[in-house]
C-alpha atoms as one frame of an Amber mdcrd trajectory, in Angstrom:
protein
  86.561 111.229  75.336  84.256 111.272  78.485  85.338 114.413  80.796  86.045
 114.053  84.105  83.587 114.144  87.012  83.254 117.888  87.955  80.581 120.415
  87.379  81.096 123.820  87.351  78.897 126.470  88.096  78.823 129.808  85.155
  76.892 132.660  85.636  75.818 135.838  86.381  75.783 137.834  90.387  72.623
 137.125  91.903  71.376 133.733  89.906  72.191 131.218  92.605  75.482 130.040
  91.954  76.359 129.503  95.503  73.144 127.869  96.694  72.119 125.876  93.770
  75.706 124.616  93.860  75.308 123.752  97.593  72.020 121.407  97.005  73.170
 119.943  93.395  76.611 118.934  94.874  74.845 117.018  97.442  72.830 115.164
  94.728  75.571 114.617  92.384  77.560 113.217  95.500  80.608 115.549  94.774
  82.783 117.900  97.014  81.336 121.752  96.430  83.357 124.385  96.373  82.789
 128.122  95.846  85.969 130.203  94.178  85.176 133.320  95.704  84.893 131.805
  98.896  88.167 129.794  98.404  90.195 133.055  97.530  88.534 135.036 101.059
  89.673 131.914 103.111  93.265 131.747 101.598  94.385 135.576 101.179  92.133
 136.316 104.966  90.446 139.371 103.078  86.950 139.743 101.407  86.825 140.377
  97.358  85.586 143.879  97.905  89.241 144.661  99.666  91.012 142.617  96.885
  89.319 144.370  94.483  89.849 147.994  96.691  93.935 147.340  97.009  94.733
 145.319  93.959  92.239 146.538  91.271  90.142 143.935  88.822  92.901 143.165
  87.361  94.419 141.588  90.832  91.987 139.876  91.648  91.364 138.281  88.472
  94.785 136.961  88.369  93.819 135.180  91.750  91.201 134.341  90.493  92.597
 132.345  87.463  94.887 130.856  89.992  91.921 129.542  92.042  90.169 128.430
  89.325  93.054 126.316  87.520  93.459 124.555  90.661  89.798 124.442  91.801
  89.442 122.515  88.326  92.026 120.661  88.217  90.468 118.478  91.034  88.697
 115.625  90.669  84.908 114.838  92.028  83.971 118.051  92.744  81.420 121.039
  91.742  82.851 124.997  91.709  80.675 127.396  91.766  82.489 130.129  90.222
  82.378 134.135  90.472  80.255 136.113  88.165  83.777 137.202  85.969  85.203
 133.749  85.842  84.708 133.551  82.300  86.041 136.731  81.152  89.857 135.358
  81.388  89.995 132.583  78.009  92.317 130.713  80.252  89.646 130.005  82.488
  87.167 129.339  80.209  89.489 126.994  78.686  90.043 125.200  81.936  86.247
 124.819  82.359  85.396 123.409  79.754  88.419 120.778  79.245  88.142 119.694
  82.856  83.913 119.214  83.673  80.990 119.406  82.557  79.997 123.400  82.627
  76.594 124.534  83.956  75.160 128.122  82.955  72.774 128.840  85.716  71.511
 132.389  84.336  68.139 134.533  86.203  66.316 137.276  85.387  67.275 140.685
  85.436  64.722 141.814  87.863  65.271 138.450  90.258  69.354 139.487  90.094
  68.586 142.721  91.249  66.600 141.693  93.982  69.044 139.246  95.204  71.733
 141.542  95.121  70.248 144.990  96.304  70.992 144.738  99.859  74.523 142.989
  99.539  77.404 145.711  99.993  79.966 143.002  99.530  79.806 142.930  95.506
  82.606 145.386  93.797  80.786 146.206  90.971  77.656 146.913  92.203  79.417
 149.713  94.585  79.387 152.329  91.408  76.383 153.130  89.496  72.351 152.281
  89.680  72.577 148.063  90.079  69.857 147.421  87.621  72.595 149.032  84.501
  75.398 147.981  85.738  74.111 144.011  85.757  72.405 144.494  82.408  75.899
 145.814  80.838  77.544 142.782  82.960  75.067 140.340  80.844  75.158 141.868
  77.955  79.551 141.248  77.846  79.386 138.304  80.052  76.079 136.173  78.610
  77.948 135.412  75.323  81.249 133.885  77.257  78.458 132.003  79.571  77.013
 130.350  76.409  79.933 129.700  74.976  81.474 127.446  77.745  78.275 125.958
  78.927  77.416 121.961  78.475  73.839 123.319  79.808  71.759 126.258  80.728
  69.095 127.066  82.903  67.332 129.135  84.270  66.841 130.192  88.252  63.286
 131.131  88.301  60.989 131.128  91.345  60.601 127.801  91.869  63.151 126.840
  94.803  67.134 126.125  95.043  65.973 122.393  95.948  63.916 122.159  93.003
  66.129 123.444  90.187  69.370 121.147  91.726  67.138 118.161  91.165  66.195
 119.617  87.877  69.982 120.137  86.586  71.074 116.131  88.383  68.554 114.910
  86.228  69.982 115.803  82.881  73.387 115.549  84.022  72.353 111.682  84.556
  70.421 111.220  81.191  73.579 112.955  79.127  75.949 110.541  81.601  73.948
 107.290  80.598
């Protein structure tokens, strides 16, 4: 059976979820959508406050919420938050509903992208470089397992890796 046709975005903080998503979507013709983003606009707060009032484990119940409806749409492409996968729910719902891209980067370049944001949770506690290297090292086996395809964001640009991933989305369509 052919699945329906949504992409969504796997993958770790810093690879490019969000911007990747952006350009591909636009290529691909479909709606984009970014969970995190989706929970800020609808609960007014930021996912560091979330995550300050209501613990993890809060906001990955709204986030399972998001994501089952997010998914349950039809012509679009989620980019999804770094934990998305952790819940089997959602990982279930990923994979049933579209076709699942793992967009994974470097250590060093998620570092780098993520050093100056104050807005990530878990990078609040402990030296950044350890705590995304344990985050891969649980997460990178649930981002394998759901993904239809990987790849990785290297330095070549946003623009250049969306054109990359719409071309073997088209040759596995036709």
């Amino acid at each position: 059976m052919e699945k329906p046709r949504n992409v969504f975005i796997v993958g770790p903080m810093g690879a490019g979820k969000t911007t990747v998503g952006k350009l591909l979507a636009d290529e691909l013709g479909l709606e984009f959508l970014d969970s995190d983003k989706e929970i800020e606009d609808r609960t007014g707060a930021d996912i560091g406050w979330i995550f300050d009032v209501e613990g993890e484990t809060g906001f990955r119940k709204r986030e399972a919420t998001m994501i089952d409806e997010l998914t349950g749409r039809s012509g679009v492409l989620v980019a999804t938050g770094g934990g998305a996968v952790l819940l089997e729910e959602n990982r279930k719902r990923l994979v049933s509903r579209g076709t699942v891209i793992y967009l994974n980067a470097p250590l060093e370049q998620q570092i780098e992208r993520t050093s100056r944001d104050r807005t990530r949770p878990l990078l609040r506690d402990g030296e950044p470089g350890d705590v995304l290297a344990a985050l891969q090292e649980d997460r990178g086996p649930l981002y394998q397992e759901v993904a239809d395809f990987t790849f990785t964001a290297d330095r070549r640009s946003a623009k250049a890796l969306a054109q990359e991933i719409a071309r073997a989305l088209e040759q596995k369509s036709s």
